[in-house]
C-alpha positions in Angstrom: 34.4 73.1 -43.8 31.8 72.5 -46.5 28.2 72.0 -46.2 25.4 71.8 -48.5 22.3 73.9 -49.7 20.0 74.1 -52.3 19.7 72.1 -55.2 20.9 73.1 -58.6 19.6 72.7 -62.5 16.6 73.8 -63.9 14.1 72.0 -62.4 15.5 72.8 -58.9 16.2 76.4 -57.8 17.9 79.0 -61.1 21.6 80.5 -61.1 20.5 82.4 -58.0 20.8 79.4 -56.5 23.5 77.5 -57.2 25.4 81.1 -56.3 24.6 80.6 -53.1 25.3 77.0 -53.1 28.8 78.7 -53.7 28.9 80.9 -51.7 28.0 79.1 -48.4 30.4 76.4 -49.2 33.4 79.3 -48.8 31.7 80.2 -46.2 32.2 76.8 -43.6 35.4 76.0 -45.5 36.6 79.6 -44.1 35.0 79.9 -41.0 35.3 76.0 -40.1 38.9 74.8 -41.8 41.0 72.3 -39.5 39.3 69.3 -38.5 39.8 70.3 -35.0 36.5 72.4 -35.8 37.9 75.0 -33.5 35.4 77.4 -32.9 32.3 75.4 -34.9 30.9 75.2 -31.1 31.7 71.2 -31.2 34.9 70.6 -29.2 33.4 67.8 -27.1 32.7 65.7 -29.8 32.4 62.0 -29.0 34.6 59.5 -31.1 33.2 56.4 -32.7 35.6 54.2 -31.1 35.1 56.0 -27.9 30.7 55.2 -28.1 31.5 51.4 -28.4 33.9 51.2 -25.6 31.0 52.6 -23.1 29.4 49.9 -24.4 31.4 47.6 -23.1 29.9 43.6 -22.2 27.5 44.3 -25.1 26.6 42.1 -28.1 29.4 41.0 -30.3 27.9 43.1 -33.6 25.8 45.3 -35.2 24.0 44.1 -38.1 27.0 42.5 -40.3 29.6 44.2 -39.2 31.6 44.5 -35.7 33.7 47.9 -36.1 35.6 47.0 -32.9 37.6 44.8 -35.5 37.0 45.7 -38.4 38.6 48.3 -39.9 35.3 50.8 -40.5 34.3 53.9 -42.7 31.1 55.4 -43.0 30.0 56.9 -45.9 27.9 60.1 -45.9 25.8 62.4 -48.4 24.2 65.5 -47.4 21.8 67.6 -48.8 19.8 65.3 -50.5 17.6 63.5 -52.4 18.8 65.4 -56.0 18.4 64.4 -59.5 21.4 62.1 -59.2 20.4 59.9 -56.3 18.4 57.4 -58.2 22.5 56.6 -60.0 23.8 56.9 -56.4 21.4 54.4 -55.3 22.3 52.4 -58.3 25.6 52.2 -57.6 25.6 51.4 -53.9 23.7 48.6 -54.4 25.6 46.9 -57.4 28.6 47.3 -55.0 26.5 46.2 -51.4 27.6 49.6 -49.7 25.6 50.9 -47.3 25.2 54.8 -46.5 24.0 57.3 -44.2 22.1 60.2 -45.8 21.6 63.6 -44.3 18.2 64.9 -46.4 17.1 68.2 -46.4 13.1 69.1 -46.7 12.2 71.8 -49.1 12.8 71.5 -52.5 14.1 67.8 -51.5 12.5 65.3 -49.7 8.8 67.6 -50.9 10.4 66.7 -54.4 11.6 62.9 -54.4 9.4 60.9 -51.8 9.8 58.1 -54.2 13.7 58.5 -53.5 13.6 58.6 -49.6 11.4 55.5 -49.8 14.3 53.7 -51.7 17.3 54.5 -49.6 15.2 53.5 -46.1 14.1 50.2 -48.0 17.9 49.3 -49.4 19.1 49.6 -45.8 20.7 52.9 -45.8 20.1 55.3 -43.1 18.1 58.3 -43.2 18.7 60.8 -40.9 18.1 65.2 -41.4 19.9 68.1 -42.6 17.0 70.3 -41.1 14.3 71.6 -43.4 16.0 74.7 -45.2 19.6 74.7 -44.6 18.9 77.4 -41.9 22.2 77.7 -39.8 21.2 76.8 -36.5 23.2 79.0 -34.2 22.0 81.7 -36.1 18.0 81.3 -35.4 15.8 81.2 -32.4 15.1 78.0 -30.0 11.5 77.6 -31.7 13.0 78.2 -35.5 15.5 75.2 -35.1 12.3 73.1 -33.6 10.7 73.8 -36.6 13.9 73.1 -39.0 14.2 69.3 -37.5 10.7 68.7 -36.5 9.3 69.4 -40.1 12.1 67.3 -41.6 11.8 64.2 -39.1 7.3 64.2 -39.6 8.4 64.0 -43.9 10.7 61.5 -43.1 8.7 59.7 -40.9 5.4 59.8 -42.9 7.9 58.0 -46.1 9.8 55.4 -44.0 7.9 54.9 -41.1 10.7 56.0 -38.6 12.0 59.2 -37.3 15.5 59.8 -37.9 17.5 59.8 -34.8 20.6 61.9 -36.5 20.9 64.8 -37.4 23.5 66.8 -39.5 23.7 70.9 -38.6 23.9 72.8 -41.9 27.9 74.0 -42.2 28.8 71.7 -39.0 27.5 74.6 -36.8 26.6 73.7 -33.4 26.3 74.8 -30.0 24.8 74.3 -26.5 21.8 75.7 -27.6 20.9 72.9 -31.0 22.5 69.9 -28.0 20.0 70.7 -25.9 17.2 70.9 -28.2 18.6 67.7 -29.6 18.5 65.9 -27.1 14.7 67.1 -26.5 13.9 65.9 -29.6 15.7 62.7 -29.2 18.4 63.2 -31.7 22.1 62.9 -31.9 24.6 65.2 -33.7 26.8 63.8 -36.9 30.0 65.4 -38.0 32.7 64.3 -40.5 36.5 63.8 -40.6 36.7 63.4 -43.9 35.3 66.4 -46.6 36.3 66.3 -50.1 35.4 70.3 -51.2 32.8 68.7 -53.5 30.9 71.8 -53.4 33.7 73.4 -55.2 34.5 71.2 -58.5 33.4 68.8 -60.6 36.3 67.2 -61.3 35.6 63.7 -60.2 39.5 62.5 -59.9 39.4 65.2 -57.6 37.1 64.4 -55.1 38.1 60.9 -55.1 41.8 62.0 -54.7 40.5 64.3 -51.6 38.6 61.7 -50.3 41.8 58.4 -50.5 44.2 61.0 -48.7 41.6 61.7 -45.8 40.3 58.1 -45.0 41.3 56.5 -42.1 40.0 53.7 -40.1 36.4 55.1 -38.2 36.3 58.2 -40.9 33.1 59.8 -41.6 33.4 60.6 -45.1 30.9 63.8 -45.9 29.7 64.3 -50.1 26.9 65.7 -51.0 25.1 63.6 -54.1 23.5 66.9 -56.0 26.9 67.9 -57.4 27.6 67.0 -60.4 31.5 65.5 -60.1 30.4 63.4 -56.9 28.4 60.6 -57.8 30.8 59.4 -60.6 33.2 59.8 -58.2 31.7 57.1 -55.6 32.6 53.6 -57.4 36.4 54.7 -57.2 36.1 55.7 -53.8 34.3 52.5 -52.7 36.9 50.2 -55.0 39.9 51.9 -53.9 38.8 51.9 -50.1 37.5 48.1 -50.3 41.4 47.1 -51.9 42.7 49.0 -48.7 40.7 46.8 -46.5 37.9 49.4 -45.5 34.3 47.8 -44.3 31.4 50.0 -45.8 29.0 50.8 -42.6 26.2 53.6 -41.6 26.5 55.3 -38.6 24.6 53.8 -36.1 26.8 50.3 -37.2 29.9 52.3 -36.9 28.9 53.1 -33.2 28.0 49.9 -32.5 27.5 48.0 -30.2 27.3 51.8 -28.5 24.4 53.8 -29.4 24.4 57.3 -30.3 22.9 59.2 -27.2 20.2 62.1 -27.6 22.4 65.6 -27.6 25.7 64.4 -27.4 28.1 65.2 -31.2 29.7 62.1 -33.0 32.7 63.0 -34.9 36.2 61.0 -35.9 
């Protein structure tokens, strides 16, 4: 499955890069292809439908929005903030979407404060894609501290929360990153829903990918710093919203459950 990395262009990281950008999108797509995630160390993922029903005798709705009848899709961008979330942002407010975005620290968040100040203010959550795209079940205990703790104090110190969600780099995850997790007070977010934007930049494309994926709870997974995806979001959102999708972050598609510390959330 795809995940992000580093940002591309000039003013971001060289060719070098965006090769590796590349690369490490063949990499999860390979390594983590059916949406079973077989083998991503995630099996006992918990369904969005399945956190609201423990919550059972709660309040009616979240915010807006009660995904218990409506019919719900969360839209996600990793990888972030880029060059092109300032148009992102644009658009999700001239079409009252909400979003749930997964930031990464170096080169990032260090480079668009400004940018992670706007998506907390318009009401969209922000949550981490660790510090440096470091794959977790790949490092030691005290190196995937580091990854989310730096992320969540930048965060923090620009919205005045600390995320609570978490996105591992390619979807990789195991006991190890649960328990440290749930430590650190965080919950794990996967996707159903992945449109290979890391791969084109054809814009019908992605949009195509994303229409035939999207079902009712999906977590839709794009990644604003590629250069087909953002003109690619007001279709998506149109051709969803004629289809009788509802537009909601994660926390308001788990609602009126709450996602725990440690446990994965995925469709």
């Amino acid at each position: 499955m795809p995940s992000a990395t580093k940002k591309m262009k000039t003013r971001g990281p060289g060719a070098g890069a965006r090769r590796g950008v590349r690369a490490a999108g063949a990499l999860a797509a390979a390594a983590c292809l059916t949406l079973t995630l077989a083998g991503c160390g995630h099996g006992d993922a918990t369904r969005p439908s399945s956190a609201r029903d423990r919550a059972a005798g709660a309040p009616a709705r979240f915010g807006t929005v009660d995904c218990r009848q409506a019919k719900c899709i969360a839209l996600t961008f990793d990888a972030g903030p880029s060059e092109n979330s300032a148009r992102l942002l644009d658009i999700l407010k001239q079409k009252q979407v909400p979003a749930t975005f997964f930031l990464l620290g170096a080169r990032h968040i260090e480079k668009y404060p400004e940018l992670v100040r706007r998506m907390a203010a318009e009401g969209h959550e922000v949550a981490s894609h660790t510090w440096d795209h470091k794959i977790l079940t790949r490092i030691s205990p005290a190196q995937i501290r580091d990854e989310l703790g730096r992320t969540n104090d930048a965060i923090e110190r620009l919205t005045g929360h600390k995320p609570t969600l978490m996105r591992p780099p390619q979807g990789r995850t195991n006991s190890t990153v649960h328990g440290i997790c749930k430590e650190m007070g965080m919950s794990e977010v996967l996707w159903s829903v992945t449109a290979k934007d890391y791969a084109t930049t054809d814009s019908a494309l992605i949009t195509k990918r994303v229409l035939d994926q999207a079902t009712r709870d999906g977590i839709i997974l794009l990644h604003d710093l590629y250069q087909g995806t953002v003109p690619a979001v007001p279709g998506i959102i149109d051709a969803l919203k004629a289809r009788g999708y509802v537009f909601v972050t994660v926390p308001q598609l788990l609602a009126p459950g709450k996602a725990e510390p440690g446990k994965v959330y995925r469709p």
